[in-house]
C-alpha positions as CSV (number, residue, x, y, z in Angstrom):
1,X,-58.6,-46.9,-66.8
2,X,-58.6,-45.3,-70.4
3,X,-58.8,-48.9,-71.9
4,X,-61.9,-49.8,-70.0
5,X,-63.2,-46.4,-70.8
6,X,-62.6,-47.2,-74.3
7,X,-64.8,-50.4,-74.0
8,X,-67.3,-48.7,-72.9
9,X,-67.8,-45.2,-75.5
10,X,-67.2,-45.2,-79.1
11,X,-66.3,-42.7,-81.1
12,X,-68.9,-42.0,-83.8
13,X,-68.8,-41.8,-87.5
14,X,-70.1,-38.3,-87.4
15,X,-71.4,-36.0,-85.3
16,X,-73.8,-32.9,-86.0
17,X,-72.3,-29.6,-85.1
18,X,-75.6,-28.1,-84.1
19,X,-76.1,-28.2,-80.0
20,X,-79.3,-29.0,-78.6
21,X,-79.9,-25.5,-76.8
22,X,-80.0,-24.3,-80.3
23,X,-82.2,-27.1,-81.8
24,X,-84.7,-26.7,-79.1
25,X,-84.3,-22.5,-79.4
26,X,-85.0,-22.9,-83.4
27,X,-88.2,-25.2,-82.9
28,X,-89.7,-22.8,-80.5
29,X,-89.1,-19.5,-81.7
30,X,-91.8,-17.7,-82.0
31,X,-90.0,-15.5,-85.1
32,X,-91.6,-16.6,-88.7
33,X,-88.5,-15.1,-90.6
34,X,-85.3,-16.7,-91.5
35,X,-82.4,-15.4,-93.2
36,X,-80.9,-19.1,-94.4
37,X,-82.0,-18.7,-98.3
38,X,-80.2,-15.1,-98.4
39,X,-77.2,-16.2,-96.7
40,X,-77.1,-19.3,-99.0
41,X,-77.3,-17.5,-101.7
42,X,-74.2,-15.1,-100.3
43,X,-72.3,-18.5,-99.0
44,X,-72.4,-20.3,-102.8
45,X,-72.6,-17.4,-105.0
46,X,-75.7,-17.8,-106.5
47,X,-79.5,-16.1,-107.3
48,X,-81.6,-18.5,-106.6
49,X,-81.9,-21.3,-103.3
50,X,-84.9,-23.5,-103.3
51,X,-85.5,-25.1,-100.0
52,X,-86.6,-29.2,-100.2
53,X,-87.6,-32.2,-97.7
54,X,-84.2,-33.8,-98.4
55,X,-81.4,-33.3,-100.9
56,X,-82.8,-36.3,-102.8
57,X,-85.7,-34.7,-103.3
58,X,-83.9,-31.3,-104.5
59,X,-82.3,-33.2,-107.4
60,X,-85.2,-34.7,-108.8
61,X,-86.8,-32.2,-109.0
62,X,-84.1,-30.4,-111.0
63,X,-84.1,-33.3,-113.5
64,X,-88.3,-33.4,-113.4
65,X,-88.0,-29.7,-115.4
66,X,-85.5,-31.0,-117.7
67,X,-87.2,-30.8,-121.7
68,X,-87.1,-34.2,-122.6
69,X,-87.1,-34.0,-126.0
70,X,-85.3,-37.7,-127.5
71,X,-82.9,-37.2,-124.1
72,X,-83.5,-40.2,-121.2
73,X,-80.3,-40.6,-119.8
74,X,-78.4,-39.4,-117.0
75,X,-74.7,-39.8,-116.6
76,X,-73.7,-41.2,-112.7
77,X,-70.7,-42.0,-110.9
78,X,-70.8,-45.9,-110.0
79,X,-69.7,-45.2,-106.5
80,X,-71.5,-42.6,-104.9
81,X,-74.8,-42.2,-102.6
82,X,-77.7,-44.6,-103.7
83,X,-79.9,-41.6,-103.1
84,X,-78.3,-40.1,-106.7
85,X,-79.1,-43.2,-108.7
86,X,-83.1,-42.8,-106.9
87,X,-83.6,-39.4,-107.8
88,X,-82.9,-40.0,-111.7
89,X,-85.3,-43.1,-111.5
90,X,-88.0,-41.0,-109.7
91,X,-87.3,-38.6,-112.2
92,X,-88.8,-41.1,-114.8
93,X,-85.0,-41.4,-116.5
94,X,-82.4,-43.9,-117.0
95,X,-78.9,-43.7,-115.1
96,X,-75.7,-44.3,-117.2
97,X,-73.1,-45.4,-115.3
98,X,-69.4,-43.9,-115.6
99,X,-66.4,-45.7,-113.7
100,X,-64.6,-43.7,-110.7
101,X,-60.8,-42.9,-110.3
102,X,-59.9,-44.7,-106.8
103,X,-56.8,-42.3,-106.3
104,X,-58.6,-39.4,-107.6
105,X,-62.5,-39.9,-106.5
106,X,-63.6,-38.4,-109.4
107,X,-65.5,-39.8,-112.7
108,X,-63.1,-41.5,-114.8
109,X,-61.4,-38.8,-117.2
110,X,-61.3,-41.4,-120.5
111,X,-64.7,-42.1,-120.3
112,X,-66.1,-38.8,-120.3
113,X,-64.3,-38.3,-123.2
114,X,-65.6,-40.9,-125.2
115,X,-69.2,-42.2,-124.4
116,X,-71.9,-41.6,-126.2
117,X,-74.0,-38.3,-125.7
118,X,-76.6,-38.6,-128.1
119,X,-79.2,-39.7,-125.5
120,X,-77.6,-37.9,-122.2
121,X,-79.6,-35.0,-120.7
122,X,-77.7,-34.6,-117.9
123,X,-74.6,-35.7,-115.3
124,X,-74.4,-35.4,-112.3
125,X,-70.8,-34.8,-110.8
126,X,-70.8,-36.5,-107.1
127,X,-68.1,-35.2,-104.5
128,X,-67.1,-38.1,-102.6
129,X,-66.4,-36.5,-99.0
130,X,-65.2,-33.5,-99.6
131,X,-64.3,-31.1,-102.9
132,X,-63.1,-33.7,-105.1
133,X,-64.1,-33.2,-108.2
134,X,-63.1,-31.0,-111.0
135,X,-66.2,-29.1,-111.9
136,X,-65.3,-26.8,-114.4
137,X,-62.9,-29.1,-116.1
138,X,-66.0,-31.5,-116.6
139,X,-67.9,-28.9,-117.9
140,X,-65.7,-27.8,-120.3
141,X,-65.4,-31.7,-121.2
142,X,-69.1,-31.9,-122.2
143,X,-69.4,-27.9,-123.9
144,X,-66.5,-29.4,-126.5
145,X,-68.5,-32.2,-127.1
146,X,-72.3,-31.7,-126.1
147,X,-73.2,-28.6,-124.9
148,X,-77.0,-29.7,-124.3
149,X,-76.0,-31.9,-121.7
150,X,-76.7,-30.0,-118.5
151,X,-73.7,-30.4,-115.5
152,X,-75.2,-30.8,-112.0
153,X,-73.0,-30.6,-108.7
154,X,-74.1,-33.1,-106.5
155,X,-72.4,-30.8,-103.1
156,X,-74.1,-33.5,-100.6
157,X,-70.6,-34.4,-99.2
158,X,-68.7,-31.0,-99.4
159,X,-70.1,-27.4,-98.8
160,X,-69.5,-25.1,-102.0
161,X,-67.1,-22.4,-102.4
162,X,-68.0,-18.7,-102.8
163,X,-66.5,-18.6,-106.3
164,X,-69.1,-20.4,-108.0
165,X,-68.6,-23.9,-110.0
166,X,-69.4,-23.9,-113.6
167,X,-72.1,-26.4,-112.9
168,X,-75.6,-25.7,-114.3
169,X,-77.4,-26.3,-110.4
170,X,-75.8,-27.4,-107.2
171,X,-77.3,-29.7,-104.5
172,X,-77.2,-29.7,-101.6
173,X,-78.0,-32.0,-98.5
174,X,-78.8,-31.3,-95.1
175,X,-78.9,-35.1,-94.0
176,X,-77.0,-36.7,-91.1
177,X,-73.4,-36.5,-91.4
178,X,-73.5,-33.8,-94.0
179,X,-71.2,-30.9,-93.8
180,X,-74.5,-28.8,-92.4
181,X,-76.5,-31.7,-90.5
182,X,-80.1,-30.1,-89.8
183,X,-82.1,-33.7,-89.5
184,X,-82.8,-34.0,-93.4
185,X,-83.7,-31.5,-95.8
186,X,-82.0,-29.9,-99.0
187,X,-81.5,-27.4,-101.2
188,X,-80.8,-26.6,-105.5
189,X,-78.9,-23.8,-105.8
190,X,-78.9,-21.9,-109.4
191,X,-79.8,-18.7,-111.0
192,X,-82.7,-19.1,-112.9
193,X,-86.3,-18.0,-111.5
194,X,-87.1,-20.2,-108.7
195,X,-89.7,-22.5,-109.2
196,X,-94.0,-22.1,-108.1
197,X,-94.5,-25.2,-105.9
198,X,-96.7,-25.7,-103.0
199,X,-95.0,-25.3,-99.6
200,X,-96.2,-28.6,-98.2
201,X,-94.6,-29.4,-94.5
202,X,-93.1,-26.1,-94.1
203,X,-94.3,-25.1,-90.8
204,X,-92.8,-26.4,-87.5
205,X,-92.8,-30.1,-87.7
206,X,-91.8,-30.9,-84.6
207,X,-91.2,-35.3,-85.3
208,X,-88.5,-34.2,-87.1
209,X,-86.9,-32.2,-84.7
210,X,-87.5,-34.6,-81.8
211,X,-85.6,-37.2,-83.9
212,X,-83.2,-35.0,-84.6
213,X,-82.6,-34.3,-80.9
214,X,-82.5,-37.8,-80.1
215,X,-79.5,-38.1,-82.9
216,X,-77.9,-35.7,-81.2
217,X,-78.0,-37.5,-78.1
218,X,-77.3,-40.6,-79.1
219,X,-74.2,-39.1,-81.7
220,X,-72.4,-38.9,-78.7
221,X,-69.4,-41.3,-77.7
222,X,-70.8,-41.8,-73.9
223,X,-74.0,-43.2,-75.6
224,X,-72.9,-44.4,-79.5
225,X,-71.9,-47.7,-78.8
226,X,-75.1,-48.3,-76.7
227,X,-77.0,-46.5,-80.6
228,X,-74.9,-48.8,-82.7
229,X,-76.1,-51.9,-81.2
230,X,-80.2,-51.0,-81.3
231,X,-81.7,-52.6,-84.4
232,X,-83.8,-50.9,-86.6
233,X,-81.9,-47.3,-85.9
234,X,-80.5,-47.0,-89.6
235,X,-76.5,-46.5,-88.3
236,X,-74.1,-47.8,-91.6
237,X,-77.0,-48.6,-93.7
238,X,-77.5,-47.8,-97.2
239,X,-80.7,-47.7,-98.9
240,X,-81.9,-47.4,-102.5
241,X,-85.9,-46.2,-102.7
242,X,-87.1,-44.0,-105.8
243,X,-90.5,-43.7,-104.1
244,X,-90.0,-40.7,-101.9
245,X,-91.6,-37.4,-101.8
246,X,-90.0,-34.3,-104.4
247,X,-92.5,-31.6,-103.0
248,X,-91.9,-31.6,-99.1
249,X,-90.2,-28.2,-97.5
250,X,-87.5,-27.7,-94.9
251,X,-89.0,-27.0,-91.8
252,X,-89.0,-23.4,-90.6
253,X,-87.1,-24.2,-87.2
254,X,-84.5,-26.0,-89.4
255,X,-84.3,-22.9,-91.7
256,X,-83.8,-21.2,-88.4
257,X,-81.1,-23.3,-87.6
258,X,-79.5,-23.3,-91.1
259,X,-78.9,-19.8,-90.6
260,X,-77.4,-19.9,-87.3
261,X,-74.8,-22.8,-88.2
262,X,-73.5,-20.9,-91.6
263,X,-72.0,-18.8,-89.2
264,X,-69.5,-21.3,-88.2
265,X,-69.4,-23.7,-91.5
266,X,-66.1,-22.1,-91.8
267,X,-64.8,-22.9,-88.4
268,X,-66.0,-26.5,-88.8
269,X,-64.2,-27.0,-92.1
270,X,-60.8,-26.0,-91.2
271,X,-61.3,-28.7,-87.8
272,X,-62.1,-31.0,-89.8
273,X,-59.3,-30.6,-92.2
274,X,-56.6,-30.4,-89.1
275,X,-58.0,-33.4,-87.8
276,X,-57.8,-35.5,-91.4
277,X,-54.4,-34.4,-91.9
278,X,-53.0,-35.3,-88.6
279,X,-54.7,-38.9,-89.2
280,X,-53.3,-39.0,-92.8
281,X,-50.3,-38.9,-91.6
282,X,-50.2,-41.7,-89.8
283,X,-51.5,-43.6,-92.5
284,X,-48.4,-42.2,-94.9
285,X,-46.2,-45.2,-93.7
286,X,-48.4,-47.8,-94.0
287,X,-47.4,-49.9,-97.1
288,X,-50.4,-50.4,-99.3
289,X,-52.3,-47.9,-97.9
290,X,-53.2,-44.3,-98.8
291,X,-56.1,-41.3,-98.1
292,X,-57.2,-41.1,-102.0
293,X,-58.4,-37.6,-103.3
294,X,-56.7,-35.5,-101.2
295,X,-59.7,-35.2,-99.3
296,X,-57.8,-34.0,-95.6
297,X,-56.6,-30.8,-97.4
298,X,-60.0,-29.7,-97.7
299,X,-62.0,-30.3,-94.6
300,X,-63.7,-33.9,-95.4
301,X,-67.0,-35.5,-93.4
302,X,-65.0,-38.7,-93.1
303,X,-61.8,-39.6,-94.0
304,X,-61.5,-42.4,-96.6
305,X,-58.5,-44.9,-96.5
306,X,-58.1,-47.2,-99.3
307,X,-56.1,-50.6,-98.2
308,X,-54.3,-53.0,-100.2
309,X,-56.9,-55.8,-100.2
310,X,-60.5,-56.2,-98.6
311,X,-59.4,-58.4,-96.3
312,X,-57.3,-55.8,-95.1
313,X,-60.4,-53.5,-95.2
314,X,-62.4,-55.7,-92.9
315,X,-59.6,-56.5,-90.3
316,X,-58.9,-52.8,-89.6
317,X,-62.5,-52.0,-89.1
318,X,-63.1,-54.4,-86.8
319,X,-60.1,-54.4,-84.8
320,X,-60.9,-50.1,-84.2
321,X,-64.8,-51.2,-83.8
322,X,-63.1,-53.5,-81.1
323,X,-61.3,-49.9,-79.6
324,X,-63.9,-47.7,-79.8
325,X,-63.8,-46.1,-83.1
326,X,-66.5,-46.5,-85.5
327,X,-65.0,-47.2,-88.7
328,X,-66.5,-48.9,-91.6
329,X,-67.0,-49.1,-95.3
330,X,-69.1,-45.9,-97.4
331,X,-71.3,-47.5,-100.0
332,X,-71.8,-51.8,-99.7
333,X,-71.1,-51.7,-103.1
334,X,-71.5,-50.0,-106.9
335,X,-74.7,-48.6,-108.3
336,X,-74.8,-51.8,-110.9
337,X,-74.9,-54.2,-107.7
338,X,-78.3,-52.9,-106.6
339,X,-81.1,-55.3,-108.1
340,X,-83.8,-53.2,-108.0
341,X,-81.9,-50.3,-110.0
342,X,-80.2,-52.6,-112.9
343,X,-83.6,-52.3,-115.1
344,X,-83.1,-48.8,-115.1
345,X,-79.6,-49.0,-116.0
346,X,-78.3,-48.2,-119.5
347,X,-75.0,-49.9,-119.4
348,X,-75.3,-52.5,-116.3
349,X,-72.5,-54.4,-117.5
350,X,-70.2,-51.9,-117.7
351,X,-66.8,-52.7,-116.2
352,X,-66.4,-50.9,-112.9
353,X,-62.9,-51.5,-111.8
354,X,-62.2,-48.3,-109.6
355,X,-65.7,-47.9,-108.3
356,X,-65.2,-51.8,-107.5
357,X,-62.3,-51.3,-105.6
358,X,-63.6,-48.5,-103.6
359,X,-66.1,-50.7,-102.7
360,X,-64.3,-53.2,-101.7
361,X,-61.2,-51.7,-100.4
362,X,-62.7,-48.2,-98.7
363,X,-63.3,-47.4,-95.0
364,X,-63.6,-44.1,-93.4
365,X,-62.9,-42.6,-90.1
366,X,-64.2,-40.3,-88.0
367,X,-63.1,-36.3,-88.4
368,X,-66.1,-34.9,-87.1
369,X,-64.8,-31.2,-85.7
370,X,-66.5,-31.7,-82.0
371,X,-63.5,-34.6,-81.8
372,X,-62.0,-33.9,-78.4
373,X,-57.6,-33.6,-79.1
374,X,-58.0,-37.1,-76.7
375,X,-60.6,-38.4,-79.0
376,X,-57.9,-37.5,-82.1
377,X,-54.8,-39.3,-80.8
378,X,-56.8,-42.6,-79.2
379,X,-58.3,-42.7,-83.4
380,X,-54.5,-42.5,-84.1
381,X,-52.9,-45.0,-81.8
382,X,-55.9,-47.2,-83.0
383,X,-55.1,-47.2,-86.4
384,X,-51.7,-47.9,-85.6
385,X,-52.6,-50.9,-83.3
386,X,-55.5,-51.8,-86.3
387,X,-52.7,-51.4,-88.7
388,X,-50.1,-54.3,-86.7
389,X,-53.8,-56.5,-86.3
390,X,-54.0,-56.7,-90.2
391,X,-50.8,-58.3,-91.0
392,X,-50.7,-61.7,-91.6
């Protein structure tokens, strides 16, 4: 009976915390206050939160203030969120591609060391799931050697700390899948004078809520597999479009909503982290295999495995696609592979061996914190069944 319930649910990739009661209770309030920019500012230690449409949209617009002076370049990961390498271009600047460590997840440490500054403005320092990256270290990297060149913590994939990074801004995203999921939106933390900008789409906007509603339907594993078949829906894709808006607002219900889910960002962390480390283990005695960046001691959106070859890779996702778990690769591929962004490269011929092999060798599980303990161990015996499937 379980295996037949297996064929017909699937576990999803994520899954929001927010519950619909409190979705529908923050769209219809009839309160125009909201306390999420003050608690934000309490949560990541900082003076100044400026709400945005989408994270995307809070990092060019960081990068549009910059003083351009002879300075066109920004400094990105290879592997991370096409959304990053859009924002610089939309920001009228040119991305400069750095390698990433696939044991670490971070930007490769030699290179930072040694390319050229002259023309850099800025980096941006990616977290790939969870807190990966050395912050401070990086900063101190590029004060030795450039201090103009401003360091910007791209906190899409983890939620920051109260002790503050030495980054120059922090972004945030409030996307699907995100460690605070409120249907899209973002946010630029730092602590200089916020910016004057018009408050375009601020007031209830309702289509996003109904869509976000619908997500939260559909996230779950009665109805997932049913969402993961429908064309057109957006599940696993990965798209690279510089021609978005930078002035759009979170909507007040979803500011109402922030504020109620900081309350248990904590909670959700520390689930999340059980859950990765109790899947990690299982992957520990797989030969070839390992969880790269230590990502399930610190509460990850997914859990990345990195397998010995892609063919390995593909097998395992679809034998657990076959069980009900919706595995699958991150990012289709690296920054340089995207056609449309190579003009805009500086270096698009850079060799990219760890960022390569993260693309071709990463999947990621589910560790959403909603994960039933039934949920946690059929994800486990999967992997071990997946595991035997992938041998040749």
């Amino acid at each position: 009976m379980q295996r037949n319930r297996r064929l017909l649910t699937m576990i999803p990739p994520v899954r929001p915390a927010a519950r619909v009661f409190d979705v529908l209770a923050s769209m219809f309030s009839t309160s125009r206050e909201s306390s999420f920019e003050d608690e934000l500012k309490r949560c990541a230690g900082r003076r100044t939160v400026e709400l945005f449409g989408s994270g995307r949209a809070a990092l060019a617009q960081r990068l549009l203030r910059l003083e351009r002076s002879d300075r066109d370049e920004v400094l990105v990961p290879a592997y991370t969120c096409w959304s990053v390498p859009a924002a610089v271009v939309r920001a009228n600047l040119k991305v400069r591609l750095v390698d990433v460590d696939p044991v670490t997840l971070a930007p490769d440490a030699e290179q930072l060391t040694t390319l050229p500054t002259s023309r850099l403005e800025a980096i941006v320092v990616t977290h790939l799931f969870a807190d990966t990256c050395d912050v401070d270290r990086i900063s101190d990297i590029f004060a030795s050697r450039d201090p103009n060149v401003l360091v910007i913590e791209d906190a899409a994939q983890c939620w920051p700390t109260r002790r503050p990074s030495r980054a120059d801004a922090v972004v945030l995203s409030f996307g699907r899948g995100k460690p605070m999921a409120l249907g899209g939106g973002g946010a630029l933390l730092h602590d200089n004078p916020p910016e004057a900008r018009p408050e375009v789409g601020a007031g209830r906007n309702l289509a996003r809520g109904l869509a976000f509603l619908a997500a939260l339907v559909l996230s779950s594993p009665r109805f997932f597999r049913i969402a993961a078949a429908m064309p057109g829906i957006g599940i696993g894709e990965t798209i690279y479009d510089p021609q978005f808006p930078v002035n759009d607002a979170l909507s007040l219900w979803q500011r109402r909503l922030g504020a109620k889910l900081l309350a248990q960002i904590d909670q959700c962390e520390r689930a999340r982290g059980e859950i990765a480390a109790q899947l990690r283990a299982v992957v520990s005695h797989q030969v070839g295999w390992h969880a790269p960046g230590r990502c399930w001691l610190k509460g990850p959106i997914r859990l990345p495995l990195l397998a010995p070859t892609r063919m390995d890779r593909d097998r395992v996702v679809s034998a657990l696609r076959r069980d009900g778990v919706y595995a699958g690769p991150m990012y289709p591929g690296t920054l340089a592979d995207i056609q449309n962004l190579r003009p805009h490269l500086v270096n698009p011929d850079e060799r990219l061996d760890g960022a390569r092999a993260l693309a071709d060798r990463l999947l990621t599980i589910p560790v959403y914190p909603m994960m039933s303990r039934g949920d946690v161990d059929h994800v486990g015996e999967s992997l071990l069944s997946a595991f035997g499937a992938a041998r040749p």
